[in-house]
Structures are given as C-alpha cells and as structure tokens.
C-alpha positions as CSV (number, residue, x, y, z in Angstrom):
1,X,29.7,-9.6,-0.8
2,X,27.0,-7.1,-2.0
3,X,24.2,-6.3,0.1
4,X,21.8,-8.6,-0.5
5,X,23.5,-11.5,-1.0
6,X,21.7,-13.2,1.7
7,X,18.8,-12.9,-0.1
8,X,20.4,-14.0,-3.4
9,X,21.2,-17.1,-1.6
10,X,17.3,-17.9,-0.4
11,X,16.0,-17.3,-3.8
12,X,18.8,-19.5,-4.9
13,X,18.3,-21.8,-2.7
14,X,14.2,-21.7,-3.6
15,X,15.2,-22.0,-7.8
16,X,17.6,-25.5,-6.3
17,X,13.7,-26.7,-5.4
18,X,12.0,-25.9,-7.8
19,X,13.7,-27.3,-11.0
20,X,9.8,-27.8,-12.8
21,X,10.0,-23.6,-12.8
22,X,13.5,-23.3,-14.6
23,X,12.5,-23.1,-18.4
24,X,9.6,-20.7,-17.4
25,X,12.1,-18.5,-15.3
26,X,15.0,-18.5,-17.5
27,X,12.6,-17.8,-20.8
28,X,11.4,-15.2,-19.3
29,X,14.6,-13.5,-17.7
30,X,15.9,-13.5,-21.7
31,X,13.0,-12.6,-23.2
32,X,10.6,-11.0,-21.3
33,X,10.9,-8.1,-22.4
34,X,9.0,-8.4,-25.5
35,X,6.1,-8.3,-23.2
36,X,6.8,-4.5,-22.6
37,X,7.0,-4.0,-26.2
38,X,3.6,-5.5,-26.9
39,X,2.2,-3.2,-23.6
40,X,3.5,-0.5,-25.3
41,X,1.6,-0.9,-29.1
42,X,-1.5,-1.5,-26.6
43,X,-0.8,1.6,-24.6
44,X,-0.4,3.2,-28.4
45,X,-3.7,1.9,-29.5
46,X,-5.6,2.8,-26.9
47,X,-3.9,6.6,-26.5
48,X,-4.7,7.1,-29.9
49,X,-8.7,7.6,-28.3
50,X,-7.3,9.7,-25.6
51,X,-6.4,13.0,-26.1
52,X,-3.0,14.9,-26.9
53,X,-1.4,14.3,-22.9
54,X,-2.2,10.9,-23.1
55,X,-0.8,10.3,-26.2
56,X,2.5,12.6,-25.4
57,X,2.8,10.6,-22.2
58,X,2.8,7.3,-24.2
59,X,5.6,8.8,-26.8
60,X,7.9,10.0,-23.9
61,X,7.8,6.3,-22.1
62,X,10.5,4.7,-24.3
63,X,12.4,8.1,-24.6
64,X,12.8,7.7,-20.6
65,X,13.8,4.5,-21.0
66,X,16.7,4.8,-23.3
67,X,17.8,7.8,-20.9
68,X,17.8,5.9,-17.6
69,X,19.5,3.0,-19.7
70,X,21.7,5.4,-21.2
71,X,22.6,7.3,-17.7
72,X,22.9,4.2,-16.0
73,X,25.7,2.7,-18.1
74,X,28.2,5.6,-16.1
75,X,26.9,3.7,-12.7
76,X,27.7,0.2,-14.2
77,X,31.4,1.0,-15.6
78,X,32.2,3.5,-12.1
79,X,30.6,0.6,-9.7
80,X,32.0,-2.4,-11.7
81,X,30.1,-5.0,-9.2
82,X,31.0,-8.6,-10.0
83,X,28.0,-10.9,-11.3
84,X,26.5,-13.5,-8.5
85,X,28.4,-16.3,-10.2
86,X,31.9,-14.7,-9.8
87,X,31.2,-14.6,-6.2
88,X,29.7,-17.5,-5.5
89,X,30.9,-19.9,-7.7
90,X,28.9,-22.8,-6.3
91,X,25.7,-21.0,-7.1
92,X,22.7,-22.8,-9.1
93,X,23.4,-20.5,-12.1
94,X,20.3,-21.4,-15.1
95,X,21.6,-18.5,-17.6
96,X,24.8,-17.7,-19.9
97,X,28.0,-16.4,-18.0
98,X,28.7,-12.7,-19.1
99,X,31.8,-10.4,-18.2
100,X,29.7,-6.9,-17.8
101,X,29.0,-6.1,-14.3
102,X,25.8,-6.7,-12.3
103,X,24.8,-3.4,-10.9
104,X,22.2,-1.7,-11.6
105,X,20.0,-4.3,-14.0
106,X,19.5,-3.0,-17.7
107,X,16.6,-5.5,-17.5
108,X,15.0,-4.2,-14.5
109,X,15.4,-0.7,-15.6
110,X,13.8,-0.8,-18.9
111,X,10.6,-2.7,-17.6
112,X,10.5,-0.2,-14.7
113,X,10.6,2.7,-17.0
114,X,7.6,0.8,-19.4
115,X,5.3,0.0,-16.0
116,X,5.7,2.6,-14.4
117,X,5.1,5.2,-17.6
118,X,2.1,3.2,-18.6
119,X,0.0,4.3,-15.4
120,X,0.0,8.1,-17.2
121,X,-1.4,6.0,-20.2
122,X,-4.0,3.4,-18.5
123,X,-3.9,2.5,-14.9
124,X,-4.8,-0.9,-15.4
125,X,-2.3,-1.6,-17.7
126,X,0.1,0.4,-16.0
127,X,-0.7,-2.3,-12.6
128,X,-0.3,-5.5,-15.4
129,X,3.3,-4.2,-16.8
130,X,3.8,-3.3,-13.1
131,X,3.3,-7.0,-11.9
132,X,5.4,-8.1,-15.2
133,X,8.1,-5.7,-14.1
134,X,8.5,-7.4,-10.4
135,X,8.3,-11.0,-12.2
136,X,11.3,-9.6,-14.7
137,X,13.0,-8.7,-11.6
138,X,12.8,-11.9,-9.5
139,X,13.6,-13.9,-12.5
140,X,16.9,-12.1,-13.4
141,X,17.6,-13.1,-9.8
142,X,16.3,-16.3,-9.8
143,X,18.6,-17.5,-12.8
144,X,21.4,-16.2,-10.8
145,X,21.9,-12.9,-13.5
146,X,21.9,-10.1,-10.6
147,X,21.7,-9.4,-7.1
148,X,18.4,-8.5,-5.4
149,X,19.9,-4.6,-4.7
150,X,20.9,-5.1,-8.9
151,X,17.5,-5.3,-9.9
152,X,15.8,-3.4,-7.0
153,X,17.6,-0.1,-8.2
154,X,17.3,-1.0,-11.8
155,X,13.5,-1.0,-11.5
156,X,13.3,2.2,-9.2
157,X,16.0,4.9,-11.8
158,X,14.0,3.4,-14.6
159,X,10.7,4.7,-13.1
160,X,12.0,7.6,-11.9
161,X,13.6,8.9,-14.7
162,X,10.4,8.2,-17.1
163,X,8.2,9.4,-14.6
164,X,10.3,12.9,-14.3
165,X,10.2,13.4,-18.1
166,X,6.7,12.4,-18.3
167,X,6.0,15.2,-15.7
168,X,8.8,17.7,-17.3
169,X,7.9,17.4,-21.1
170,X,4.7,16.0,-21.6
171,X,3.3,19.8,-21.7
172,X,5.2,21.0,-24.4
173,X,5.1,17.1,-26.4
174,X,1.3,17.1,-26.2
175,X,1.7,20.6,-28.2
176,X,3.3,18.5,-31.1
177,X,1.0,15.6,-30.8
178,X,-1.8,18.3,-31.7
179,X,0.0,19.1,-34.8
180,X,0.5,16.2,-35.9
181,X,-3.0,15.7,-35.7
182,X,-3.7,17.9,-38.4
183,X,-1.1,16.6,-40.4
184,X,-0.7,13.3,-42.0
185,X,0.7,11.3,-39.2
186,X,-3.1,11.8,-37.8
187,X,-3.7,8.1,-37.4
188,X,-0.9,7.2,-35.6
189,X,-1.7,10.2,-32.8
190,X,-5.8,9.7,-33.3
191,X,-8.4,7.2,-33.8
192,X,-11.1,9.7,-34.2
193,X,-12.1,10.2,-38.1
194,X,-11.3,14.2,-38.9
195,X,-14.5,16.1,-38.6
196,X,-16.1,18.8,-40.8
C-alpha cells in the first residue's frame, strides 16, 4: 500500500457517513476547476490596475501550470502507482474508474499552481483559491480518485514550479507587458485610459 493509505481509509470511512455530501464532493472533484479559471479572469481584471509586475506575474501563472503539469507526466508514467480502487477494491468509490495512475494528482497540481501564483497578484484572492485548492485536494480523495500523498505532492510541484518562474521571469515578462502597453493589446495589460 502507498503511504498514506491509512489516511485514505479514514476519509473513506468519513465520505461512508456522510452520503448527504457526495453530489457536492464528487461535483466538485470533476469540476472544480473552473473555479481557478474564473480566479484567474479576476486576477486579470484586477492586474490590469496594477502595474507591469503585477500583470507579468498574472500571465506567467498558467504558463507554470502547464509546466509542472507537463513535467509531472515523466513522474506519473516512471512511478505508475495504482489508483485507491485497484488496491482496495472494497472502497466507497463516488467517481468513474480510470486506468492512468494516481501519483502525483493533475488536479491538485493545477489548482496549486493557480493559488499559490495568485498571492503575487492579490493576497486575498491568492488565500480564497488557496482554501479552494485544499477543498480540490480532499475531494479528489474523498471520491476515492487519489491518495492523500497523490494530491499532497500534486499541490506542493504545482506551487513550486509557478512560484520559481514567477520569481525567475517575471523581470524580463513585465518588460513586454510595458510594450504591450503602448501597443494595441493596451487594454488587456491596462485599465488606465492613455494619457497625453
């Protein structure tokens, strides 16, 4: 068994109980993730008042994202760890069976990347996504999708790896993001009306 499988098996054991919270859980562990895309247009929207870092920050969040997802594909194929429901067949499973492997959690890293990138953005919004990210993660457990460790690690490379490039390129993206606000993309990098 993974580590963490005795863990699995209380939060399994709480989603047997607590059959009123299944649709809520299981919508959410599918579909969840649209939340981060709508944190992200607000995160654009208000960046657009910002400043040029602010605004490069913003731009390099999904960029990290699709890296760590990217990079973390290798880790899934070389580790090959078996789905909860393989290895305990007697499981309260709530979503659709799949044959990928478990570890780490493409969910968990793509909302890790998005909450923790938005703090560079708007610290408030970067503690809401944050609190939306640790809900995506229990829930992906709680349908009996991943492992605890699964989504743990998912959440952590995809926060490190947007953090990094946020730290590592948003010098040099800002630059562009001050050219393009003298060009005609200008509203989508600035709410302020050109003066002079």
């Amino acid at each position: 068994m993974p580590p963490g499988s005795g863990l699995f098996d209380e939060v399994n054991a709480f989603a047997a109980q607590t059959p009123w919270l299944h649709g809520l859980m299981l919508s959410y562990a599918r579909y969840g993730i649209l939340l981060f895309v709508a944190f992200l247009v607000t995160a654009w929207w208000m960046s657009r008042g910002r400043g040029s870092r602010t605004m490069a920050a913003l731009l390099l969040i999904p960029v990290g994202a699709v890296l760590a997802l990217g990079v973390q594909q290798v880790v899934i194929q070389a580790v090959a760890e078996a789905r909860p429901y393989t290895l305990e067949p007697n499981a309260l499973i709530l979503i659709a069976k799949t044959a990928d492997p478990s570890f780490p959690s493409d969910h968990a890293c793509a909302v890790g990347a998005v909450a923790a990138g938005l703090f560079f953005v708007d610290r408030r919004l970067g503690w809401v996504a944050t609190v939306g990210a640790a809900l995506m993660a229990f829930s992906r457990v709680y349908v009996g999708a991943h492992w605890p460790l699964d989504v743990v690690v998912g959440l952590a490379w995809g926060a490190a790896v947007t953090v990094a490039l946020i730290l590592v390129l948003r010098g040099p993206v800002s630059r562009v993001v001050d050219w393009a606000s003298g060009s005609f993309l200008r509203p989508m990098v600035l709410a302020a009306p050109a003066q002079g």
